[in-house]
C-alpha positions in Angstrom: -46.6 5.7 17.5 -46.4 2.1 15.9 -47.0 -1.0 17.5 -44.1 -2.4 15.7 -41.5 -1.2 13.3 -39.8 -3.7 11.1 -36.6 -2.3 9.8 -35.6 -4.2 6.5 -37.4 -5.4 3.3 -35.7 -8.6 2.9 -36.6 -12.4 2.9 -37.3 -12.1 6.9 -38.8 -8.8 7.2 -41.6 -9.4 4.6 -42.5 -12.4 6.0 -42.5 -11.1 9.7 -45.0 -7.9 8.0 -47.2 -10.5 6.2 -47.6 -12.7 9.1 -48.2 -9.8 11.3 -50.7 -8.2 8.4 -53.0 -11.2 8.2 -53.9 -11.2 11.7 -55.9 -7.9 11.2 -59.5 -9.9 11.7 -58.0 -11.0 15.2 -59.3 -8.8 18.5 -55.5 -8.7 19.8 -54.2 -7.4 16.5 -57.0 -5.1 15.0 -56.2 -1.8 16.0 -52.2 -2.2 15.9 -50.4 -0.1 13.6 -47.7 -1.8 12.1 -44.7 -0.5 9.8 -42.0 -2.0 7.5 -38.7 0.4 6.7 -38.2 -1.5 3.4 -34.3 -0.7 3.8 -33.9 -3.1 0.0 -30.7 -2.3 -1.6 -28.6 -4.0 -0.1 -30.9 -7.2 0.6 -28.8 -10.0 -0.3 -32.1 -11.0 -2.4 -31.0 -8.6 -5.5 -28.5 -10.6 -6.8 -30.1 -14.3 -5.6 -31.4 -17.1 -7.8 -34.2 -19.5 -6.6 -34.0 -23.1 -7.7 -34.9 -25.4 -4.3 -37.2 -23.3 -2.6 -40.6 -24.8 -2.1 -43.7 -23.6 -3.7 -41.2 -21.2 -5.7 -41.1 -21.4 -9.5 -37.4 -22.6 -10.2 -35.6 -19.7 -12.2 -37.5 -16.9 -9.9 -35.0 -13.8 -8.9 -34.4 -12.6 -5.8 -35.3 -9.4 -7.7 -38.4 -10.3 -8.5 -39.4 -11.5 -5.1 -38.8 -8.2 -3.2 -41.1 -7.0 -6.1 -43.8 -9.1 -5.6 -43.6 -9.3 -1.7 -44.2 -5.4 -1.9 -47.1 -5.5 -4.3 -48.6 -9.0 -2.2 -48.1 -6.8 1.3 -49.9 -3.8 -0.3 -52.2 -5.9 -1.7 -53.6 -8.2 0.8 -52.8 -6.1 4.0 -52.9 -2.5 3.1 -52.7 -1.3 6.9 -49.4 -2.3 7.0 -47.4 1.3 6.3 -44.2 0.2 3.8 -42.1 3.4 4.0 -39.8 3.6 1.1 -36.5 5.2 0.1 -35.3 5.7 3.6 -32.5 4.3 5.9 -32.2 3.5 9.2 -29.2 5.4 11.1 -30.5 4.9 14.8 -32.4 3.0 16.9 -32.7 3.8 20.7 -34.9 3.3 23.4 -36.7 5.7 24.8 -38.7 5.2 28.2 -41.4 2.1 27.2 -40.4 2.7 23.3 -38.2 2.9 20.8 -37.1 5.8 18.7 -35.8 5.5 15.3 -34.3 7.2 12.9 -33.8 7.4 9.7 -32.0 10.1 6.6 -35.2 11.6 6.7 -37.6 11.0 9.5 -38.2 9.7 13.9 -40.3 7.4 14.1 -41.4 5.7 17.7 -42.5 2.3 18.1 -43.3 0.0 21.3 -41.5 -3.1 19.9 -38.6 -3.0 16.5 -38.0 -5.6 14.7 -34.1 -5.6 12.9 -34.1 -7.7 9.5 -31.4 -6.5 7.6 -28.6 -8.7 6.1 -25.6 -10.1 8.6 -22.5 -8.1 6.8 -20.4 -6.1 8.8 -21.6 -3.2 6.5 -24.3 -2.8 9.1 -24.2 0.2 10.6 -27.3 1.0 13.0 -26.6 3.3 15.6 -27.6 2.0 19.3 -27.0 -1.9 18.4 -23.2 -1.8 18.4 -22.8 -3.3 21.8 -25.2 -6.7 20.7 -22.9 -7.5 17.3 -20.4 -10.8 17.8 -18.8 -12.7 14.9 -21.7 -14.9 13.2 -22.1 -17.8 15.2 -23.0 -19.9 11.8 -20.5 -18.4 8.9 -16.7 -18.8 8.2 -14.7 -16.5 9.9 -12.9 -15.5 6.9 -16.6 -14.3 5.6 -16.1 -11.1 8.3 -20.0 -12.2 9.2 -21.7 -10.8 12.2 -24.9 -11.3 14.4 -27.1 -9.6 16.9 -26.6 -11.5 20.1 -30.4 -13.1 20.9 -32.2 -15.5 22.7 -34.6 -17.4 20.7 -34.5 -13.9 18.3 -35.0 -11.4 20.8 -32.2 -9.4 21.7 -33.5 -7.2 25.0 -37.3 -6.2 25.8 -39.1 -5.1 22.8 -36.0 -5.5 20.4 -36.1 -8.6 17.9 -34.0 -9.7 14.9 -34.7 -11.9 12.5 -32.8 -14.2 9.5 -29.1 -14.3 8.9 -28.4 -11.4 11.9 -30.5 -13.6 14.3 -27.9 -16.1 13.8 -29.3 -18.4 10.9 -28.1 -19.5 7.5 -28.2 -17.6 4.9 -30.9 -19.8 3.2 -33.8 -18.3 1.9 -36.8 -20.9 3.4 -34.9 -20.2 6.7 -34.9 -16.4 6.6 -38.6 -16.3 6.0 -39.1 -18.8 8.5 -37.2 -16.9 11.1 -39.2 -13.8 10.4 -42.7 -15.4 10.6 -41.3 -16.9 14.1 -40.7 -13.6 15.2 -44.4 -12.2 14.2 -46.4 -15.6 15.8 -43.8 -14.6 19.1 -45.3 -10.6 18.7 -48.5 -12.1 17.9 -48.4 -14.2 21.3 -47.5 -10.8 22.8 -50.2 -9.4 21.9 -52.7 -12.2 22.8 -51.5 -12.1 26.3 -49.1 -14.5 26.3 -51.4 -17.2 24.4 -49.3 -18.7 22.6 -50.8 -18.1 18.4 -50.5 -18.1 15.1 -52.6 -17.4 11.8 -53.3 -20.3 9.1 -56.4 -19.2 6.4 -58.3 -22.2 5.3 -60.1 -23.3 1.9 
C-alpha cells in the first residue's frame, strides 16, 4: 500500500515526487511510502527545447531533463519507488483507497496523483467522467482537462500541470506539481499548512 501514487514522469510529476521526497526528515512524512509510475513516452518533454526557463541552461532538451530528473530523484531521495516501463490502464477507488492498474501490475494507494500530458490521447480507465475541453487551449487543439478545484479532482484524487487546467509552460507545470505535494504535505501535517525549503 502507498501513501501516494504519482502517475506520470513528466515536468509536474517529478516535481510533485521531489517535493514530496525531500520531506523525508519531517515526522509527518517519514514513514510514508511514496511512488512515481514514470508513464515518459509520451511526456510532451521529449521533443521540447528550453531557452526561458529560470535557473535552466539555455539549449537544455526536454530529453535530457526527464533524464536527469530520474537520476536527481534516485539520487537524493532514494525511498521514492520510480517504477519503470509500465502504463497506467485504470484507476479506481476502492473503499478508503485507490486501486491502479497498469499492463503489468495493481497497485493500491491512499491518495493518486494524475500528471500525464492534456491530449485527448489520454486514456485512463475510471477518470472519463472528470475530462471537459481544456479550459486554457484553442479548441481546434482537441485539448482536455480533469475537472478540479484548486488541483484536486474528488477525495484523494489530484492532477497536476497541463490536465489540471494550466498552460503548457514548463516553470508552470513544475510549479503546479510542487503545489500539489506542499497541499499532500499539509495533509499529512494535519492540516498545517507546509512546505520544505533547505538552507545554506
Amino acid at each position: 500500500m502507498y501513501d501516494v501514487l504519482i502517475v506520470g514522469g513528466g515536468a509536474s510529476g517529478m516535481s510533485c515526487a521531489l517535493v514530496l521526497g525531500s520531506a523525508k526528515d519531517r515526522a509527518y512524512a517519514r514513514e510514508k511510502r511514496i511512488g512515481i509510475i514514470l508513464h515518459q513516452k509520451a511526456s510532451h518533454l521529449q521533443d521540447a527545447l528550453f531557452n526561458n526557463v529560470l535557473g535552466v541552461a539555455p539549449g537544455t532538451t526536454g530529453a535530457a531533463i526527464l533524464e536527469s530528473g530520474k537520476s536527481q530523484l534516485a539520487s537524493q531521495y532514494p525511498h521514492v519507488a520510480q517504477i519503470e516501463k509500465e502504463k497506467v490502464l485504470e484507476i479506481k477507488r476502492n473503499g478508503d483507497h485507490f486501486v491502479v492498474r497498469t499492463n503489468k501490475n495493481n497497485y493500491s494507494s491512499k491518495l493518486v496523483v494524475i500528471a500525464v500530458g492534456y491530449t485527448n490521447l489520454m486514456r485512463i480507465k475510471g477518470l472519463e467522467h472528470y475530462i471537459e475541453a481544456h479550459p486554457r487551449a484553442a479548441a481546434e487543439k482537441d485539448r482536455i482537462w480533469l475537472k478540479n478545484r484548486d488541483h484536486l479532482i474528488e477525495d484523494g484524487l489530484y492532477v497536476t500541470g497541463t490536465l489540471a487546467g494550466w498552460r503548457s509552460q514548463f516553470a508552470i507545470a513544475s510549479g503546479s506539481g510542487a503545489h500539489v505535494a506542499t497541499d499532500i504535505l499539509t495533509l499529512w501535517n494535519n492540516g498545517q499548512h507546509t512546505k520544505v525549503h533547505d538552507k545554506i
